[in-house]
Every structure is written in structure tokens, then in C-alpha cells.
C-alpha positions as CSV (number, residue, x, y, z in Angstrom):
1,X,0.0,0.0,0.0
2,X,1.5,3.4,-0.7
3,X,2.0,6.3,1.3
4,X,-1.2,7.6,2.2
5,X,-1.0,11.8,3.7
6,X,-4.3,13.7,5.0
7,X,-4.4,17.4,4.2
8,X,-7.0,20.0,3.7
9,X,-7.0,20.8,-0.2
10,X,-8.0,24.2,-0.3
11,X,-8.1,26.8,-3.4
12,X,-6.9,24.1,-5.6
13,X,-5.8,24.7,-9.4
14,X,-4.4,22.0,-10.7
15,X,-5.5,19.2,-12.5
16,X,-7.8,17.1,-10.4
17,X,-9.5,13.6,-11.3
18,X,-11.9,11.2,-9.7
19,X,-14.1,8.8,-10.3
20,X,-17.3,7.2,-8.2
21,X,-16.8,3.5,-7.3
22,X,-20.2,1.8,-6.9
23,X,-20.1,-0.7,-3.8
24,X,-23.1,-2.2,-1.9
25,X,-21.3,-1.9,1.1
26,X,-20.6,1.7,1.6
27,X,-22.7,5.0,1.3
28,X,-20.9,5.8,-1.7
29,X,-16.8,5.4,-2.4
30,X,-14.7,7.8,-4.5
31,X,-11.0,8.6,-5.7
32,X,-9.8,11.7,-5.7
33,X,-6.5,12.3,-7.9
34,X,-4.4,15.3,-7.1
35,X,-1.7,15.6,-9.7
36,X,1.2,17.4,-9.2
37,X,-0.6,19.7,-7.1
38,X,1.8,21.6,-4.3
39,X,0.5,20.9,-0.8
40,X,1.7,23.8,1.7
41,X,3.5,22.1,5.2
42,X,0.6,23.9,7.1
43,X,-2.1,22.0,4.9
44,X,-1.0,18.3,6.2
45,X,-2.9,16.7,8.6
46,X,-0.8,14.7,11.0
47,X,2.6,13.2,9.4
48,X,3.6,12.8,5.7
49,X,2.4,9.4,5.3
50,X,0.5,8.6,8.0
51,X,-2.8,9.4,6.8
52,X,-4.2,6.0,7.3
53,X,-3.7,5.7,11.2
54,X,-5.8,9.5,10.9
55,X,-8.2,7.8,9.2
56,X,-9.0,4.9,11.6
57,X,-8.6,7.4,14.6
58,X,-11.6,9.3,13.1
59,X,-13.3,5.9,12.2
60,X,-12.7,4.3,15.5
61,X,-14.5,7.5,17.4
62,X,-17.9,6.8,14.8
63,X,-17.6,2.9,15.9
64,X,-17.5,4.1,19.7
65,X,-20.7,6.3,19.3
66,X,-22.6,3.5,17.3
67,X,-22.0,1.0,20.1
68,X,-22.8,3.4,22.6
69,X,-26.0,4.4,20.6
70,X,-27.3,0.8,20.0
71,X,-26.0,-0.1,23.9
72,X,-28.8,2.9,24.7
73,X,-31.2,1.5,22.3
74,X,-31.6,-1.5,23.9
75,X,-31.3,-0.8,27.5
76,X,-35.0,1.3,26.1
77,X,-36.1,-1.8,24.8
78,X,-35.3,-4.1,27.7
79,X,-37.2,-1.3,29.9
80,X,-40.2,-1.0,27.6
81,X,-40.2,-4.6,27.9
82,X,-40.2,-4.7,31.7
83,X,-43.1,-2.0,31.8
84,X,-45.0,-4.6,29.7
85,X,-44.8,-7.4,32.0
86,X,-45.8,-5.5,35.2
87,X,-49.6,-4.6,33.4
């Protein structure tokens, strides 16, 4: 796997490609192709080419709230059930 870097693209006026990747198991899934397109030092997001461990830090935090949610859910569900039992 290459070198993957996060950065905030901003004002950007070079040639830029991508193409939309249909996949039943995602909302939708794209590639973006920046070529030869300067990125100032400020723009990068954590360390030259570690923008895949920023990418599961930001994943991990959406899998923490979605457990947490459906944990919630349920505990609702077990209640509602409870309430049920006592009528």
C-alpha cells in the first residue's frame, strides 16, 4: 500500500480527477486524484504518510458512538419490555 497523507485541499488549481466507485457496502466510495498539485506544510494533517492511522482514529470514534447508541437503544427496549410485564 502506498504512502497515504491527510491534508485539507484548499483553493486548488491544478488538475484534479476522480471517479465514483459503486459498492453495496458503503454510502458511496470515491477517488480523488491530485496531480502534481503543491500541498503547503501547514495543509497536512498529522505526518507525511500517515494518513491511514488518521483515518482509523476518526473511524474508531464513529464505531464508539454507534456501540454506545445501539447499547442505549436496547437498554430502552429491555425497559419498555419490563413496563409490559408488570400490566
Amino acid at each position: 500500500m502506498p504512502d497515504v497523507t491527510s491534508n485539507v485541499m484548499v483553493d486548488v488549481t491544478s488538475d484534479v480527477t476522480s471517479n465514483v466507485t459503486p459498492d453495496p457496502m458503503t454510502v458511496a466510495a470515491c477517488e480523488v486524484h491530485f496531480d502534481n498539485t503543491p500541498v503547503p506544510a501547514e495543509n497536512v494533517i498529522g505526518e507525511v504518510g500517515g494518513g491511514f492511522k488518521v483515518a482509523m482514529n476518526i473511524l474508531n470514534g464513529g464505531r464508539f458512538s454507534m456501540g454506545t447508541s445501539c447499547a442505549g437503544a436496547l437498554k430502552k427496549l429491555i425497559g419498555m419490555f419490563e413496563y409490559d410485564e408488570l400490566l
